[in-house]
LUMVOLO-267007 format. One record per residue (C-alpha): x, y, z; residue in one letter; residue number from 0. Coordinates in Angstrom, 3 decimals. Example, Ala and Ser with C-alpha at 12.3 -4.5 7.8 and 13.67 -1.06 7.14 Angstrom:
2
+----------+----------+----------+----+-----+
:       c1 :       c2 :       c3 : aa :   i :
+----------+----------+----------+----+-----+
:   12.300 :   -4.500 :    7.800 :  A :   0 :
:   13.670 :   -1.060 :    7.140 :  S :   1 :
+----------+----------+----------+----+-----+
END
This chain:
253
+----------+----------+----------+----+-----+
:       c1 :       c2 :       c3 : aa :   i :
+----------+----------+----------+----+-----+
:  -46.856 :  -63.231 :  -60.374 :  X :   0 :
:  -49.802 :  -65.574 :  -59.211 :  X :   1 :
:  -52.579 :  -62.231 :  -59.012 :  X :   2 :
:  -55.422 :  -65.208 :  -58.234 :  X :   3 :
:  -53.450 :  -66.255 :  -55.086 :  X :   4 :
:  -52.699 :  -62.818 :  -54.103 :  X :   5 :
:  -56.521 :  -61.683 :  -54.633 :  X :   6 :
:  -57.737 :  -64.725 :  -52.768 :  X :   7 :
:  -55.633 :  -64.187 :  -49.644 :  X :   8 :
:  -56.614 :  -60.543 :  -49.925 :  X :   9 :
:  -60.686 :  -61.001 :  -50.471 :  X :  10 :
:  -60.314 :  -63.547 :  -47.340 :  X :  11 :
:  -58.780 :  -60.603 :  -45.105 :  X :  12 :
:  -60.859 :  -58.497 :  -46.132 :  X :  13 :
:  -63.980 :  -60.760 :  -45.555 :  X :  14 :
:  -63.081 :  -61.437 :  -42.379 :  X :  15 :
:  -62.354 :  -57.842 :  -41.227 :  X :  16 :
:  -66.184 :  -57.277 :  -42.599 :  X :  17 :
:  -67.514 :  -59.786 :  -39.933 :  X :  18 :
:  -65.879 :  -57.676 :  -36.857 :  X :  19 :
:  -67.008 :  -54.574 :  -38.528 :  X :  20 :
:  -67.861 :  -53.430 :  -34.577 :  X :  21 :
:  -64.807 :  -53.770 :  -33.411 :  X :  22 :
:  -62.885 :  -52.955 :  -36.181 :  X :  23 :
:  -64.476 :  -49.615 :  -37.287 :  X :  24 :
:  -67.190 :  -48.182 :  -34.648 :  X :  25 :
:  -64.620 :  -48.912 :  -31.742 :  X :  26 :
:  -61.738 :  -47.207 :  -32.928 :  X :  27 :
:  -64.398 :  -44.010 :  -34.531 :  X :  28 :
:  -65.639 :  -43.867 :  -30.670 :  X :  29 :
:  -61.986 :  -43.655 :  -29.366 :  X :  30 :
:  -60.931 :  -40.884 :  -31.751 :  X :  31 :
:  -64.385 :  -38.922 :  -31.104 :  X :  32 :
:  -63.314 :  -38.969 :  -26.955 :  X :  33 :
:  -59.580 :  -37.611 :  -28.042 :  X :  34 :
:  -61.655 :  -34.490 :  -29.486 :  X :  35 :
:  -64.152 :  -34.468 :  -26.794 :  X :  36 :
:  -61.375 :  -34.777 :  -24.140 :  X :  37 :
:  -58.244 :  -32.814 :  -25.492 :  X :  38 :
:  -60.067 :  -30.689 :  -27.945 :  X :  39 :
:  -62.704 :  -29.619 :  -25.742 :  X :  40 :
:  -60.813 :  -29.633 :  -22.594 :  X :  41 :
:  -57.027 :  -28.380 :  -23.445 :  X :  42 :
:  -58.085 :  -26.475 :  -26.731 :  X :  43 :
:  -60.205 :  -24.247 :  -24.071 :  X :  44 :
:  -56.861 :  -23.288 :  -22.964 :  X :  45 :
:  -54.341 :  -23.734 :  -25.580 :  X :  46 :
:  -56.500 :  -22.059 :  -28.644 :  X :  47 :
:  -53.719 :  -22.145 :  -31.715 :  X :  48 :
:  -50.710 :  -23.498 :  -32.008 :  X :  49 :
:  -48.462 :  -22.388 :  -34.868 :  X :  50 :
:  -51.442 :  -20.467 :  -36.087 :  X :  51 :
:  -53.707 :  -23.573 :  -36.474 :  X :  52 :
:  -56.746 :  -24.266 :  -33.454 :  X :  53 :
:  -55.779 :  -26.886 :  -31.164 :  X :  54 :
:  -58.693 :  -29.030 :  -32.187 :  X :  55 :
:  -57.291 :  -29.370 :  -36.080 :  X :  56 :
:  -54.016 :  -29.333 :  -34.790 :  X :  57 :
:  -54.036 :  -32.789 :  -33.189 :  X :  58 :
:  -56.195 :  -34.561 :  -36.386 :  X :  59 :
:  -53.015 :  -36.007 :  -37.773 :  X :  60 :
:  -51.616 :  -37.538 :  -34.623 :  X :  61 :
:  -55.173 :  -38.782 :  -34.188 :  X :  62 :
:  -55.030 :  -40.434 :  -37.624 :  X :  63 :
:  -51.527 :  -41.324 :  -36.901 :  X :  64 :
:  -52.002 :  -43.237 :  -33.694 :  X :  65 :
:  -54.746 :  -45.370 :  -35.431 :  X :  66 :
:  -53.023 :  -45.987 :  -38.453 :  X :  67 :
:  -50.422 :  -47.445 :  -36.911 :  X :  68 :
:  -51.992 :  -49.134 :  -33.811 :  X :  69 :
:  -54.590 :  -50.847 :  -36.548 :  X :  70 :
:  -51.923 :  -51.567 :  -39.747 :  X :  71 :
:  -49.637 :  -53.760 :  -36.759 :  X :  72 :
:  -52.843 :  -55.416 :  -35.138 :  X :  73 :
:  -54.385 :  -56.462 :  -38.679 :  X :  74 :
:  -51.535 :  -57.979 :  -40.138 :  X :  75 :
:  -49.927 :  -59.283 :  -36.937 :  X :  76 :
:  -53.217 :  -61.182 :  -36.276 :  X :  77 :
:  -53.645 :  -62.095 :  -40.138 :  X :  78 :
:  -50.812 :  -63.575 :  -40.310 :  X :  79 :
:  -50.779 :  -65.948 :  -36.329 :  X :  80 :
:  -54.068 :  -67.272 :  -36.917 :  X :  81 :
:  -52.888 :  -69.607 :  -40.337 :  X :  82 :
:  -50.337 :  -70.323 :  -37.780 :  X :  83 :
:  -52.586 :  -70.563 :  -34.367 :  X :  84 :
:  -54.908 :  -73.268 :  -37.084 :  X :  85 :
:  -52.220 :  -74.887 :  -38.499 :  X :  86 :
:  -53.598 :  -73.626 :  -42.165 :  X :  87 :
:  -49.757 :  -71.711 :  -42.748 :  X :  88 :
:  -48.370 :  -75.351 :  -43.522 :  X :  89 :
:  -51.277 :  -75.475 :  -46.522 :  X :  90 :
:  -50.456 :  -72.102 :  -47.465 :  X :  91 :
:  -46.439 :  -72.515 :  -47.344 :  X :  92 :
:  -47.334 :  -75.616 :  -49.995 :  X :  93 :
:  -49.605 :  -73.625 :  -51.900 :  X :  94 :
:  -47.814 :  -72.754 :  -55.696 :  X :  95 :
:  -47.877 :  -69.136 :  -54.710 :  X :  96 :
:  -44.221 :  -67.174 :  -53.807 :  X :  97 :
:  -43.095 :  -65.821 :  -50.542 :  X :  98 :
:  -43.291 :  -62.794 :  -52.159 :  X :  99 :
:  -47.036 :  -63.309 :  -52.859 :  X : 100 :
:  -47.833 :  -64.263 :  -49.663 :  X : 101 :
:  -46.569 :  -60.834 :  -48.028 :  X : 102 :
:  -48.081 :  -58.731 :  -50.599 :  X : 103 :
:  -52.159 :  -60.654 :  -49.626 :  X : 104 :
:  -51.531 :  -60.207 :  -46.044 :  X : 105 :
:  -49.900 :  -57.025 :  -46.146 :  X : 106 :
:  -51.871 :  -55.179 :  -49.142 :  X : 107 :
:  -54.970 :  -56.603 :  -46.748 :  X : 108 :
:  -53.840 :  -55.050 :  -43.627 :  X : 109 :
:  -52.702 :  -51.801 :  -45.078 :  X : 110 :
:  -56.017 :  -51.284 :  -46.939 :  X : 111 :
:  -57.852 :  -51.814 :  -43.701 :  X : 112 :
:  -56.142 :  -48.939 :  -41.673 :  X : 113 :
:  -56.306 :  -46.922 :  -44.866 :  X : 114 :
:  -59.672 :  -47.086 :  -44.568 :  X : 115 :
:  -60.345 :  -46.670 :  -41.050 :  X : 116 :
:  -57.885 :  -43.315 :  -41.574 :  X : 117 :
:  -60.261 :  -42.018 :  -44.243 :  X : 118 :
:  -63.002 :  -42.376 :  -41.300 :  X : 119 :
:  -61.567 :  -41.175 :  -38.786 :  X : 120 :
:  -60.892 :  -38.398 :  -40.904 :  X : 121 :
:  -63.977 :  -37.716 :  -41.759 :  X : 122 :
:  -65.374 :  -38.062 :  -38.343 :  X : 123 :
:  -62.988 :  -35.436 :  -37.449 :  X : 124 :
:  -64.307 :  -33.180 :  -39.935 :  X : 125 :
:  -67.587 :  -33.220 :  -38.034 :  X : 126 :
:  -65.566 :  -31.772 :  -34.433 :  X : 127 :
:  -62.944 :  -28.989 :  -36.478 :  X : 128 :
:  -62.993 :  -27.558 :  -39.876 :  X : 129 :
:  -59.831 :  -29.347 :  -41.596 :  X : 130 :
:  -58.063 :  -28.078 :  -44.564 :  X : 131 :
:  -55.458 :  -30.125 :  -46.575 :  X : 132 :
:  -52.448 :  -27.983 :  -48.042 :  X : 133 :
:  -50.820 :  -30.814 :  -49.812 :  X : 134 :
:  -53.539 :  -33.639 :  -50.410 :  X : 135 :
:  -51.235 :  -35.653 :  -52.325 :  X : 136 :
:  -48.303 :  -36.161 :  -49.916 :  X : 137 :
:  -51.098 :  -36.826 :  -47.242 :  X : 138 :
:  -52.334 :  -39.789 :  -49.189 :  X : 139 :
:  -48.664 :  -40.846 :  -49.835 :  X : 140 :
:  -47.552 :  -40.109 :  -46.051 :  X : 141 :
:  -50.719 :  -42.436 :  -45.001 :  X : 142 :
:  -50.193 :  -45.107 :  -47.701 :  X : 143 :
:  -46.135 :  -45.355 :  -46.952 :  X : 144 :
:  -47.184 :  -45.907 :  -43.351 :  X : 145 :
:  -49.993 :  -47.897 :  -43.322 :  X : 146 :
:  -47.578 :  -50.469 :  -45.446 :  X : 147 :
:  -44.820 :  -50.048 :  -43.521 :  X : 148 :
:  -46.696 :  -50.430 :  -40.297 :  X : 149 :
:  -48.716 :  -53.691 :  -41.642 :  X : 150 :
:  -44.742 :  -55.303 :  -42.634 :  X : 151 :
:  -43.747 :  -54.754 :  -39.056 :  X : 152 :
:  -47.486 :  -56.466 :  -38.007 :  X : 153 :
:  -46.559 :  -59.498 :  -40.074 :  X : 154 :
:  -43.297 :  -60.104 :  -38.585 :  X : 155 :
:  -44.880 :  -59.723 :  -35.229 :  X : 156 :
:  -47.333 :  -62.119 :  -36.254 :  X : 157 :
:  -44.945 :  -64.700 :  -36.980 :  X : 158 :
:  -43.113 :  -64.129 :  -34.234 :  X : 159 :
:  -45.812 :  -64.034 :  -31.636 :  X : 160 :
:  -46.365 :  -67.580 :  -30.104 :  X : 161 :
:  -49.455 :  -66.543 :  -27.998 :  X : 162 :
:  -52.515 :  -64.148 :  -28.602 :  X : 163 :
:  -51.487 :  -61.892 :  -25.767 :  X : 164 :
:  -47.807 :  -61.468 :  -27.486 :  X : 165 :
:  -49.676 :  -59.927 :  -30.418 :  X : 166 :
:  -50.787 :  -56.656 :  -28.357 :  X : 167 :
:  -47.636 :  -56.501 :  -26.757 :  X : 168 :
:  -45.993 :  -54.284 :  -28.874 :  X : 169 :
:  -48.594 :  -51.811 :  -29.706 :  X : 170 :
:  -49.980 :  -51.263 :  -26.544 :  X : 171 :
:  -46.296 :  -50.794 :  -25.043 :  X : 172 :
:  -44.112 :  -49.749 :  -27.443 :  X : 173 :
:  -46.025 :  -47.814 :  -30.296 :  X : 174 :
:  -49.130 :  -46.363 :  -28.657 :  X : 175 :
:  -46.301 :  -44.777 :  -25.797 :  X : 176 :
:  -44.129 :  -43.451 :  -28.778 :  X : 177 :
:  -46.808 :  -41.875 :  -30.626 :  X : 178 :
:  -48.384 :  -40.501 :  -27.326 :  X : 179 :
:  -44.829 :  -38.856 :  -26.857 :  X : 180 :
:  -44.432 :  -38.379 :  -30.421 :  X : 181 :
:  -46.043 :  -34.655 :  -30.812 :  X : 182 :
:  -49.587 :  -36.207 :  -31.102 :  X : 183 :
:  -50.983 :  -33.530 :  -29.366 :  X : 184 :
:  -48.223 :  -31.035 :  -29.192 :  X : 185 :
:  -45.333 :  -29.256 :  -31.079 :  X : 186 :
:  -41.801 :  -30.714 :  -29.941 :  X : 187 :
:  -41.133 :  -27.361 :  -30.554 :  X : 188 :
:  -42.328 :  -25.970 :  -27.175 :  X : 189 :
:  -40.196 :  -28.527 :  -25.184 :  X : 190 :
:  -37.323 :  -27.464 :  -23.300 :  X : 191 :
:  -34.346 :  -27.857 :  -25.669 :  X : 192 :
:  -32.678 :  -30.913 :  -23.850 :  X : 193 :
:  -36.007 :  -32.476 :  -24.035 :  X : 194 :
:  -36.780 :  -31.647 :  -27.920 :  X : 195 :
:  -33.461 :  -33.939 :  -28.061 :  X : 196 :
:  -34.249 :  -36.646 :  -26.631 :  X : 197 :
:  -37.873 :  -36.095 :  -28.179 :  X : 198 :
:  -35.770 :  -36.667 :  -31.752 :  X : 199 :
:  -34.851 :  -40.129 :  -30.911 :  X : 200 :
:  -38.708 :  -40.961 :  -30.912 :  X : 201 :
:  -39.268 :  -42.853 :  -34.767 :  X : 202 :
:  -42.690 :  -41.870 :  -34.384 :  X : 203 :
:  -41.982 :  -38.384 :  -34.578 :  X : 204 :
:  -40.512 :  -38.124 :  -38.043 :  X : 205 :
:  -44.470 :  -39.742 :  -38.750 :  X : 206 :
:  -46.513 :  -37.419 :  -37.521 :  X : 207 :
:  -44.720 :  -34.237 :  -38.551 :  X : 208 :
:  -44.461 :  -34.563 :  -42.069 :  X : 209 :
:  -48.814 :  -36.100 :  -42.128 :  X : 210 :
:  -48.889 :  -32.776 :  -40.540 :  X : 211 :
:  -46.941 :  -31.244 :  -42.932 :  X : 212 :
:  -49.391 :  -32.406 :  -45.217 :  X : 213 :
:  -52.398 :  -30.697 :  -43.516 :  X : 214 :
:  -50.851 :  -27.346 :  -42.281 :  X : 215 :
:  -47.693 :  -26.848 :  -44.239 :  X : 216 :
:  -46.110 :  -26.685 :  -40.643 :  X : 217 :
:  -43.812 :  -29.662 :  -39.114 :  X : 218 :
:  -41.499 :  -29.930 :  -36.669 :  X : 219 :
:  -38.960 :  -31.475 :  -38.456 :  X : 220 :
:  -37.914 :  -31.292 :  -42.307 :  X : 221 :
:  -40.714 :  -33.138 :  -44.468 :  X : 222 :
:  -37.975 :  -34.528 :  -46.757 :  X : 223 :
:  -36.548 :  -35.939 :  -43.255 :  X : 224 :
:  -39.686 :  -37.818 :  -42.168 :  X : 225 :
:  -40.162 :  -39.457 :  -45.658 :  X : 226 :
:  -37.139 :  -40.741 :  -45.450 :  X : 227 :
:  -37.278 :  -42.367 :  -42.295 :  X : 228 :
:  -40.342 :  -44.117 :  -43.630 :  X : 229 :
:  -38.358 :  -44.912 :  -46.015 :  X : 230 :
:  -35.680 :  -46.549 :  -44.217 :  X : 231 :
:  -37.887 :  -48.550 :  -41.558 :  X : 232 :
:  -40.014 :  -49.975 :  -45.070 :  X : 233 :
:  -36.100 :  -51.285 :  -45.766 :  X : 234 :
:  -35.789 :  -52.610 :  -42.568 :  X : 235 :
:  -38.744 :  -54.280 :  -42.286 :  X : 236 :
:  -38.299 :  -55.946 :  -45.869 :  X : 237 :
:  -35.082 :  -57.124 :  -44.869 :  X : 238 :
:  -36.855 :  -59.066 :  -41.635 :  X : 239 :
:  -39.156 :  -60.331 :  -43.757 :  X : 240 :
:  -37.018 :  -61.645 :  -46.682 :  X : 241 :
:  -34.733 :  -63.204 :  -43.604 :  X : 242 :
:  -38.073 :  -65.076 :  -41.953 :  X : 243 :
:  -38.991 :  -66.760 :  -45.224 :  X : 244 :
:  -35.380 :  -67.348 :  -45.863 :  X : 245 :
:  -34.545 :  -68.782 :  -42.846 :  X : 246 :
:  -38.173 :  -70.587 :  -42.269 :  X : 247 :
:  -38.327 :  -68.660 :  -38.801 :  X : 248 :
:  -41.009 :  -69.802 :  -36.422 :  X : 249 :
:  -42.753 :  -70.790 :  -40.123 :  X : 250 :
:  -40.898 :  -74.852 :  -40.414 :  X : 251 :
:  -41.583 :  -75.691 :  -36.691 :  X : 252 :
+----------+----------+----------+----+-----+
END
């Protein structure tokens, strides 16, 4: 394995994430402290516990949730375009380094980024709610799994994307919707039974039950379940990947 190739790729991503530190850190701490403000303040004045734990704690894993995945897509989706947007991907595809390689900068970049920004907004949310963690080491795997997961499906957007506005396409209408609907801020648990169906079909749910799981020791669907969906889209989204540099998709042309 060519570690000086990886580690280059990586320490540029990184560098370059450190230059938008505004946007890429304050903005998204501001967002998540207007979710408290907003729904903790405003609904948990109504809705005080649910399962036992106060609304305001109750919704710090969605919270995390929606910005893990919102930020792992965004960073490695626009990681990966701008080689191609510059032209640079055809120096890079020469390069002596693997495909393999090349997934593992960009990706291990991305997914350290929202990793990071997770462990803020955490934090931040510790100033709003007392939180408690009942299983810290299955929330560290929970957000590792799907901060790398997340960044995989980024790259293949970002190869796929042939303009800037394609890139925010689907996580401003696909993901932020289906974590919104997800149980972000509620327990599928107190919808109407045809509803909690339907509510199943949502990917994102399996997510953000068993991270809560991993604060509360509550979820709203087996833990063992939501692991291994992450599990299966990480497969999925392997497979696209292995296919793009197989075939050369929108990388040759």
């Amino acid at each position: 394995m060519n570690l000086p190739a990886i580690k280059a790729i990586y320490k540029f991503e990184m560098a370059r994430w450190g230059r938008t530190l505004l946007q890429s850190i304050v903005s998204p701490v501001i967002a998540t402290s207007l979710y408290f403000v907003v729904f903790g303040a405003a609904i948990g004045s109504r809705i005080t516990a649910i399962e036992g734990v106060p609304y305001g704690a109750f919704i710090v894993p969605g919270l995390i949730m929606l910005t893990l995945l919102t930020q792992s897509v965004a960073n490695a989706s626009f990681g990966i375009y701008f080689p191609r947007f510059t032209g640079t991907i055809y120096e890079l595809l020469s390069a002596p380094i693997s495909y393999f390689e090349i997934v593992v900068g960009y990706v291990g970049a991305a997914a350290t980024k929202s990793i990071i920004l997770g462990l803020i907004i955490l934090a931040t949310a510790g100033l709003f709610v007392p939180i408690e963690i009942a299983h810290p080491l299955w929330m560290v795997a929970f957000l590792v799994l799907t901060a790398v997961t997340f960044s995989l499906l980024g790259f293949i957007i970002g190869i796929w994307a042939d303009g800037f506005e394609k890139l925010q396409l689907v996580p401003l209408l696909i993901i932020t919707p289906l974590t919104f609907l997800g149980g972000t801020f509620y327990s599928i648990n107190i919808l109407p039974p045809f509803w909690r169906a339907v509510t199943l079909f949502n990917p994102v749910v399996y997510l953000v039950s068993g991270f809560r799981w991993a604060f509360f020791d509550i979820a709203d669907v087996s833990p063992a379940t939501s692991l291994a969906m992450i599990g299966l889209f990480l497969a999925i989204f392997l497979a696209v990947v292995a296919w793009i540099f197989k075939t050369g998709y929108r990388l040759k042309s």
